[in-house]
N, C-alpha and C positions, 0 to 999 in steps of 0.2 A: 291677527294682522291688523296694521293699521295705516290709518289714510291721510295723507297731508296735503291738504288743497290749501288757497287762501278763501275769508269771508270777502264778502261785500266789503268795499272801502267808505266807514263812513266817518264822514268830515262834520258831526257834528264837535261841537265845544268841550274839552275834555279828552276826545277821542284818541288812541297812541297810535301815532304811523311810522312808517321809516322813510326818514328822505339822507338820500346820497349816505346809505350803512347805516344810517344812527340812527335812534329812537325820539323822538319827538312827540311834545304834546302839542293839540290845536288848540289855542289861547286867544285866538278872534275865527270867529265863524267869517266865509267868505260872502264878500258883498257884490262878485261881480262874474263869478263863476271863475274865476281862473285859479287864484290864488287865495292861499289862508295863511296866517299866522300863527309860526309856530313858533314850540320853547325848546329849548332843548336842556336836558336838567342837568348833563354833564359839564358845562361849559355857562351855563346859566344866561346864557343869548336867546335874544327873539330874533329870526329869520323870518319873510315874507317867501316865502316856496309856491311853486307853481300846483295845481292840482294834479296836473299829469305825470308830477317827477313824485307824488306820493305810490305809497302802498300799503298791504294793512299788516300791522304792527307784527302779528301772528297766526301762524298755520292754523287750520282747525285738523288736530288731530281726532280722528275719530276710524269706529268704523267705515270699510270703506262704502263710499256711496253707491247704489243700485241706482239704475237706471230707473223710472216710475214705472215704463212699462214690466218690470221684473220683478214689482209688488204682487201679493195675493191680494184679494179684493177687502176682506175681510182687515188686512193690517193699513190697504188704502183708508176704507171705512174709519177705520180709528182715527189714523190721521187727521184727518178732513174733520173730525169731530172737535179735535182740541185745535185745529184750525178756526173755524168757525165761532171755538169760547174767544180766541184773541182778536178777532179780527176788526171788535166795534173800535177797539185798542188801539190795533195798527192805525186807523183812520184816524184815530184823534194824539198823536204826539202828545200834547200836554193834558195827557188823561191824569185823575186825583183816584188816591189811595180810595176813596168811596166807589167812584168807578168800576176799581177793577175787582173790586169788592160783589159788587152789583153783578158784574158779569163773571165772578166766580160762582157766586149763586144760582147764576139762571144757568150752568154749567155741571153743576152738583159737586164742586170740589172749594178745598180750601182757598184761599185770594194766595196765598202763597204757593201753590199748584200752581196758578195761572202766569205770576209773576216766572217761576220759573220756565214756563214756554215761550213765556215771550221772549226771556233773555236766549231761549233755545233756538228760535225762530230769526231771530236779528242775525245768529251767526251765522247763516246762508243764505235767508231769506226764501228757503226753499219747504215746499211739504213734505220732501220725503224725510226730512229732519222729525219729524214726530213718529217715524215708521220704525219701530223696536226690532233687534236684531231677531236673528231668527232664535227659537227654544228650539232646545236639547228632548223637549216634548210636541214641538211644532206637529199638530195634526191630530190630537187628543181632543175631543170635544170634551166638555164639562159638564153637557147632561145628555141623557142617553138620546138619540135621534127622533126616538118615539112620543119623549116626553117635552121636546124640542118643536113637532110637530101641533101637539095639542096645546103649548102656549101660542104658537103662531095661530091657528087657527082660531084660537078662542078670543084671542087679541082685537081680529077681522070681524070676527063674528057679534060679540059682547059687546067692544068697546067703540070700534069701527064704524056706529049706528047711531041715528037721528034720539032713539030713548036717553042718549048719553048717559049707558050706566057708569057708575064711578070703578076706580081700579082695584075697589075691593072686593068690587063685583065681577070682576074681571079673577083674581086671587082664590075667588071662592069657588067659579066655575072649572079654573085649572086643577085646583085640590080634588073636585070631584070626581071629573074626568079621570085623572091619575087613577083614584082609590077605585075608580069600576073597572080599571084596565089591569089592576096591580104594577102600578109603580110608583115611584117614589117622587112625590110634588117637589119640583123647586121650590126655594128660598122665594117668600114674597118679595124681597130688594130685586131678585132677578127677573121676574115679571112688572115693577115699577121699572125699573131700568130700559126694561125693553119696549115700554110704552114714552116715558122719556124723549129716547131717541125715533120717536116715529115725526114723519115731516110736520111741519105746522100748520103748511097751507093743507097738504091732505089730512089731516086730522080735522082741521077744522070745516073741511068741505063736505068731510063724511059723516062730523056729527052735528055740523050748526047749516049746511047746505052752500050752493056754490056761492050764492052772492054776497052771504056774511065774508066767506075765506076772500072774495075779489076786494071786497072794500080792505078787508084788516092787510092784507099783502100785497095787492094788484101797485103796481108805480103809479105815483101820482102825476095826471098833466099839467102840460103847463111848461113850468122850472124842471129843466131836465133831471129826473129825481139822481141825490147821489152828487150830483156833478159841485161839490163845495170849496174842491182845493185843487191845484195841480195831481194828473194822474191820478185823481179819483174814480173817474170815469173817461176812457178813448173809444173812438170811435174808428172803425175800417173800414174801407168801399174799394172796389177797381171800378174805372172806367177807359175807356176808348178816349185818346186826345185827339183834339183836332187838327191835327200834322200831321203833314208826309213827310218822313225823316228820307238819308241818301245812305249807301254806304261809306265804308270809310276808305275802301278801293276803288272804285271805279268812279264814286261821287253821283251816283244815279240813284233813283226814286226806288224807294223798295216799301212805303208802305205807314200805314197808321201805328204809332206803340201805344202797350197799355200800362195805364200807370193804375198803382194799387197803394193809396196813403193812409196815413194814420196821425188820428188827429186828438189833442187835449181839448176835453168838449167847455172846462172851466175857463180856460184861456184865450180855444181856440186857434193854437199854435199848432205847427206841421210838427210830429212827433219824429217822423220818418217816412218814407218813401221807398219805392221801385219800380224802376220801369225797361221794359225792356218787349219784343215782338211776338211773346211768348202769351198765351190766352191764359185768364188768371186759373191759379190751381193753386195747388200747397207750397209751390214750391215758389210764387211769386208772394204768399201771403206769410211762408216764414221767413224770406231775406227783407220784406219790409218790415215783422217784426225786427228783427235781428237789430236793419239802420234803426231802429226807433229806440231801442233799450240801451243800446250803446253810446260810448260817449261821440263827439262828431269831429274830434279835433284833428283825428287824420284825414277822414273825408272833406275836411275842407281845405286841408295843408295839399290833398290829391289834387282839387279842383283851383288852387291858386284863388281859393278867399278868403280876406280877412275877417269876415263880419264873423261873430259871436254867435252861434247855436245851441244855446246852452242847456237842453234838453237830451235828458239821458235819463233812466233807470225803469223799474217795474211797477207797471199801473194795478190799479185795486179792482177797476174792471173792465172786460174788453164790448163793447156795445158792435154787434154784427148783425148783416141781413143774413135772409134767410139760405145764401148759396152754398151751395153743397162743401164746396172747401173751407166752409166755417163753422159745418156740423160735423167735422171726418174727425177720426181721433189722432191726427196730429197737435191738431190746436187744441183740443180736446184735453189731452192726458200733458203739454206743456201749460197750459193754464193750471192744471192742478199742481203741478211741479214748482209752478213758483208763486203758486198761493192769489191766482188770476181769479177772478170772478169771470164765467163768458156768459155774458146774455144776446137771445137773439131778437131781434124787430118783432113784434106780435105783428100778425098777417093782417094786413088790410090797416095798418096801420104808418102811413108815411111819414106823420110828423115825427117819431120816434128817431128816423135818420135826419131829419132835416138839416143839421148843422153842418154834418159831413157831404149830403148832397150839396146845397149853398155853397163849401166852400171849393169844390169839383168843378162848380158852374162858374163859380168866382176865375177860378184857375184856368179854366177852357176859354174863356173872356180876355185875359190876358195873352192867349198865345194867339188869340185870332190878329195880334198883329207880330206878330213872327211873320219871318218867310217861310210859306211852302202850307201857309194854315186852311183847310178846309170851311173852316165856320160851323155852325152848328146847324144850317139848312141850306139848300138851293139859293132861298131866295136872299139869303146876304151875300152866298159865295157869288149869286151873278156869274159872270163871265171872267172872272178871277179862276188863272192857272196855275191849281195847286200845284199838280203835278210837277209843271216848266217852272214854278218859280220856290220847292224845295231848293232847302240850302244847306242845311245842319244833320252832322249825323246822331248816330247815338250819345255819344260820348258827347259829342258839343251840345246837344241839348240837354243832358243829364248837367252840366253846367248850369247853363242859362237858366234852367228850370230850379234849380239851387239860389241863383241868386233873385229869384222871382220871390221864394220862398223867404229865403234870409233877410235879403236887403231890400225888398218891396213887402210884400204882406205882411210880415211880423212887423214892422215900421208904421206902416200907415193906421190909423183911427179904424177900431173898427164898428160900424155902426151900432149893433146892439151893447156890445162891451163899453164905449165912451172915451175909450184909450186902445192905443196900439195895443196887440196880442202879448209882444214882447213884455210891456211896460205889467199886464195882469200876470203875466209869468210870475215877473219878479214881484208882487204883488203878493201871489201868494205862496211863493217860497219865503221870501222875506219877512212877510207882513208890513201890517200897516199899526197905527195907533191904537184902533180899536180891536184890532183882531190880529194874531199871532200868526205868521205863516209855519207851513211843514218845516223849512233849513232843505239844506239841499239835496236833494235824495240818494243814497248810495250809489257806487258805481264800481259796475260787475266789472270780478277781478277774474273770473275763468269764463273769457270770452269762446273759447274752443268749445268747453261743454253747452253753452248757450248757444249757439248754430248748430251743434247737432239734434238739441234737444228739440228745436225748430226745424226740423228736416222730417219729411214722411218717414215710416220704419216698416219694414216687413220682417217675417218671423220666416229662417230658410233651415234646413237639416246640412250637416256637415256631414258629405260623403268622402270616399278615399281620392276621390278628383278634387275638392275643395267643395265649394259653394257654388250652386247653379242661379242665377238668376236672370228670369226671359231667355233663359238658352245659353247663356255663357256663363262658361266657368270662373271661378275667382282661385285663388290656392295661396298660403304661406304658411310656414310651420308654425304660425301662431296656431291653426286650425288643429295643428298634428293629433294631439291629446282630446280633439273632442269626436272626431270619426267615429260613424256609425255609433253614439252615444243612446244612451235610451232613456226616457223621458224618468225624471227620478218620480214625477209620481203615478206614471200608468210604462213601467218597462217595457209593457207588448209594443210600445210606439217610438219612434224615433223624437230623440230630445231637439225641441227646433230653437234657433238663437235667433235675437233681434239682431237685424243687420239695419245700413243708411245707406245713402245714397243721393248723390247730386245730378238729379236728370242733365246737367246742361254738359256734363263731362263723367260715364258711366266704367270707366276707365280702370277705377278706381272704387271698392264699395266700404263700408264703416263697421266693423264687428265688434257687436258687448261679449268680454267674457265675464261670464255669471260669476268666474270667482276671483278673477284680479280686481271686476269690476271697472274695468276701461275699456272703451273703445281703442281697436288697431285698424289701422286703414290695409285692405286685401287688395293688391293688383289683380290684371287677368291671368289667367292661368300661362295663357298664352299671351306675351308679354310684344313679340311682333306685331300686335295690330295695334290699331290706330284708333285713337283716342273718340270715342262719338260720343253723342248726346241719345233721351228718349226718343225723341221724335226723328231723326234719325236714322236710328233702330225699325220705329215703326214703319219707316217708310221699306228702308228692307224689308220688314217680314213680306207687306203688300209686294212689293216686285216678286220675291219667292212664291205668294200664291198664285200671282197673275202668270210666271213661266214657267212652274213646277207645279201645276193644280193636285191638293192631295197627298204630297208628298212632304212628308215630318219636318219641321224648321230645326236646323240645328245651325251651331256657331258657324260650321266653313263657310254653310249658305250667307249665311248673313252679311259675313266680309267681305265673301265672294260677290255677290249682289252691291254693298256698300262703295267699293272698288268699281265694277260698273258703274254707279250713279256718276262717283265725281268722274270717271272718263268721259262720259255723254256731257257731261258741264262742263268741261272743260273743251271741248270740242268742238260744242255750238258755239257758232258765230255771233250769238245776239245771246243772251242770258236774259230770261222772262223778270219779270219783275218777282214771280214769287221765287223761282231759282235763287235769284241773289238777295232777297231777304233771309233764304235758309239759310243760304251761304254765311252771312252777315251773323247772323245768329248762332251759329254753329262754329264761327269766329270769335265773337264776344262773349259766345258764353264760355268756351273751354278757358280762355283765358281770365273772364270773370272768378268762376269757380276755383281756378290753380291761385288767385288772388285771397279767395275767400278762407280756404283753407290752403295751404300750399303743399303739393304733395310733396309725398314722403318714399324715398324708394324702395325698394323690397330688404336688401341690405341695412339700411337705419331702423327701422323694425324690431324691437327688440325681444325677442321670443320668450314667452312665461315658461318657468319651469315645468318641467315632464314631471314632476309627482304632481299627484291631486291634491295632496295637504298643500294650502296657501304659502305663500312664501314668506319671507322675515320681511320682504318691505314690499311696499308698490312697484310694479315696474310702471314707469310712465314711457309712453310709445312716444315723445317727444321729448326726448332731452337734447336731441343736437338742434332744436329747429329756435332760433333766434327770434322769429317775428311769426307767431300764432295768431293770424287773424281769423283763422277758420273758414272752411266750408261747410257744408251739409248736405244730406242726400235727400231722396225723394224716398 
């Protein structure tokens, strides 16, 4: 079976795309983000074409893709290895035949090896592209467990140590160990091999001690290490704004939002944004990835702006503090997926964020002259009435705070840089005399799978009800063929699948099948109730324990309970300020998320076949849906 997605769209010089049917070459790289020059060789014209009416030229037929988290560790591990040979590559565009030479070598393979990955690697830009299908032996180890053990061990023990014996010392200790045990020594290549691949900094910590490994590896101060070109280095934070926004019914005070950005640390350009009344987690930190990787042409056509945002694609590394939603394996196993570097802030260590605090502070400084702004203490708000003199709601300040972004900060000088942010963008996409920029950077052509892949994921069992998740059922015959399934490599267990899910609208949950390998989106079982969010949910459960103490939470309670709340809200006379921010919330977001992705009914769904043998083509669970912007779950 095989899988036809499209690559990455890249608009460098040369590049074949398709504009309006036809094939076209790009014959001028673009100098303004919008538009490039193309050929077309049938007709032997140059057309100026817009960037957004391109596509890329051709499918990547292949196996079909897996999910990362549906990798074994072992074929990750590989991965990640021949990631790691190209990746001084990736950073350097105008790398020489010596180069990749260089880093064929410190790789242990031929330069033609390497070349071929990288041409591998460009066609999706993704890591699971070096993940080998599975073998017709998958699960055969290559040397007996025993003799597996006493290379590891001797490895730690030999090599692993201040004496720094050499790896022949290492080879000779293995050979002995064997012959006392009677069994048969590996190939020396395979104990070099395995030494090889051991970490640099732990290698060197264990045999040269820590403070040799800090200086050869630790980043250096100062010049943010790394940080040389566009999307070399981004940085992420949430914080608390200093406004009280209103809703967008009643026009009343409902509360502080948090916004969570992402920032080019070379540039110092807004990558992307979110904000919304929801406390930061995973799920505000993968829809601000999501705005930031994406192009921005419809979110500004949404917002009625014209200014140029001309930041889109996949950075080389993500710079994060230490909060919990930035060590979970959401962002975790999607940084490996698309070939992310994630480093986190060393503790005790503030200058490391400083760019991105500065420009938060920068940002909160500006809204203190909004209506409705708090300040950043007592003593400037004085006697200034946030609350009375709020004016904007969500949506309006999601605006204004755009064009704060667009047509003021990117604009203006900025102190350490010497020039606007904008003007270093294009600075170093472009270049300059003395030094060559990147060109523009790809733009992702399978935006659906990029919002899932940034959605949190849980692993659930398919029973003959469907899928349970916090107490409710999900069900559609997509599920039918996997009921009661047992796990293919321990049978005694039940086989559990990666599901997704969009806390703001749970309505709806996202199902990998392991063997079309596509996500299908599950309604509830029960198709009557009413569409909620997490927090929502949560607040049901609590009402169930406060007037059922003890007594098992299952779905009736739930709606039954959910049903109650909005009576009591709708009843009272006066609505609290936190009521109608949930309101408000529980408003914006179902509708946000039906935006982000758009569902899908149970009927458009298009069911994989009932035998277990793969089928003659992909089914895609979206063929009637016109405008794929996607959502994602929790």
């Amino acid at each position: 079976m095989t899988d036809t997605r499209l690559p990455p769209l890249s608009l460098d010089y040369g590049s074949t795309v398709f504009y309006r049917g036809k094939r076209h070459i790009i014959r001028q790289e673009s100098h303004d983000f919008a538009t490039v020059l193309l050929f077309e060789p049938d007709s032997g014209k140059f057309i100026e074409a817009p960037i957004t009416d391109l596509s890329p030229a051709e499918p990547i037929r292949s196996a079909p893709q897996k999910d990362l988290n549906a990798h074994d560790k072992e074929a990750l591990a590989e991965a990640e290895r021949k990631y790691e040979a190209i990746k001084p590559l990736l950073s350097n565009p105008g790398h020489t035949k010596q180069e990749v030479e260089e880093c064929a070598k410190k790789a242990g393979v031929h330069f033609v090896t390497l070349y071929k990955w990288l041409r591998l690697f460009e066609t999706t830009g993704k890591l699971t592209v070096f993940v080998r299908r599975d073998r017709k032996d998958k699960g055969k180890v290559l040397i007996p467990a025993a003799t597996e053990q006493i290379v590891t061990d001797t490895i730690s023990a030999v090599y692993l140590n201040k004496q720094k014996k050499s790896v022949a010392k290492v080879i000779q200790e293995v050979e002995r160990l064997c012959a006392k045990v009677g069994l048969q020594p590996p190939h020396a290549n395979t104990i070099r091999n395995r030494i090889k691949k051991l970490d640099a900094f732990k290698k060197t910590k264990a045999r040269e001690g820590g403070k040799a490994a800090r200086d050869a590896y630790a980043p250096l101060k100062g010049h943010f290490p790394g940080a040389d070109f566009p999307l070399s280095v981004v940085q992420v934070d949430h914080t608390p704004l200093d406004i009280i926004l209103v809703d967008d019914i009643y026009r009343l005070p409902i509360g502080r939002p948090w916004l969570t950005l992402l920032i080019d640390v070379f540039s110092r350009m807004v990558l992307g944004f979110y904000i919304s009344f929801d406390p930061p987690g995973n799920l505000s930190l993968g829809l601000c990835l999501t705005h930031a990787f994406l192009p921005k042409e419809k979110w500004l056509a949404k917002q009625g702006i014209e200014t140029a945002w001309p930041c889109w694609g996949i950075p080389r590394t993500i710079h994060a503090d230490n909060a919990k939603e930035f060590r979970g394996n959401m962002l975790r196993n999607a940084c490996k997926e698309y070939g992310i570097d994630l480093e986190w802030r060393p503790v005790a260590t503030p200058h490391y964020g400083a760019h991105i605090e500065r420009l938060l502070g920068t940002l909160n400084t500006e809204i203190h002259a909004a209506p409705g702004t708090t300040f950043s203490n007592p003593v400037q708000k004085g006697d200034y009435d946030s609350v009375g003199q709020s004016a904007m709601s969500l949506a309006e300040f999601e605006k204004w705070f755009t064009i704060l972004c667009v047509e003021v900060y990117h604009q203006r000088e900025h102190s350490q840089l010497g020039m606007p942010p904008i003007a270093k963008w294009q600075e170093g996409v472009f270049g300059t005399k003395k030094k060559p920029g990147i060109g523009i950077p790809p733009r992702i052509t399978d935006e659906l799978r990029l919002k899932l892949d940034l959605m949190p994921f849980e692993t659930r069992t398919v029973q003959q009800y469907g899928i349970v998740w916090d107490h409710i059922e999900y069900q559609h015959d997509v599920l039918r063929r996997w009921i009661i399934s047992p796990d293919p490599e321990n049978p005694k267990l039940k086989r559990k699948f990666l599901c997704r899910r969009d806390p703001r609208d749970i309505s709806t949950i996202w199902f990998y099948d392991p063997e079309v390998q596509e996500y299908y989106p599950i309604p509830y079982r029960n198709t009557a109730h009413p569409a909620i969010s997490i927090w929502e949910l949560g607040e049901a459960e609590k009402r169930i324990q406060q007037e059922h103490p003890g007594t098992p939470v299952d779905e009736m309670l739930i709606f039954d309970a959910y049903d109650k709340m909005r009576e009591i809200e709708e009843n009272a006379k006066v609505m609290t300020k936190r009521v109608r921010r949930n309101r408000e919330r529980t408003r914006l977001g179902i509708s946000n998320a039906r935006s982000h992705i758009p569902p899908v009914s149970p009927k458009a769904v298009p069911t994989p076949p009932q035998e277990r043998a793969p089928p003659a083509r992909v089914i895609k669970p979206f063929e009637d849906i016109d405008d794929m912007q996607g959502d994602d779950d929790d």
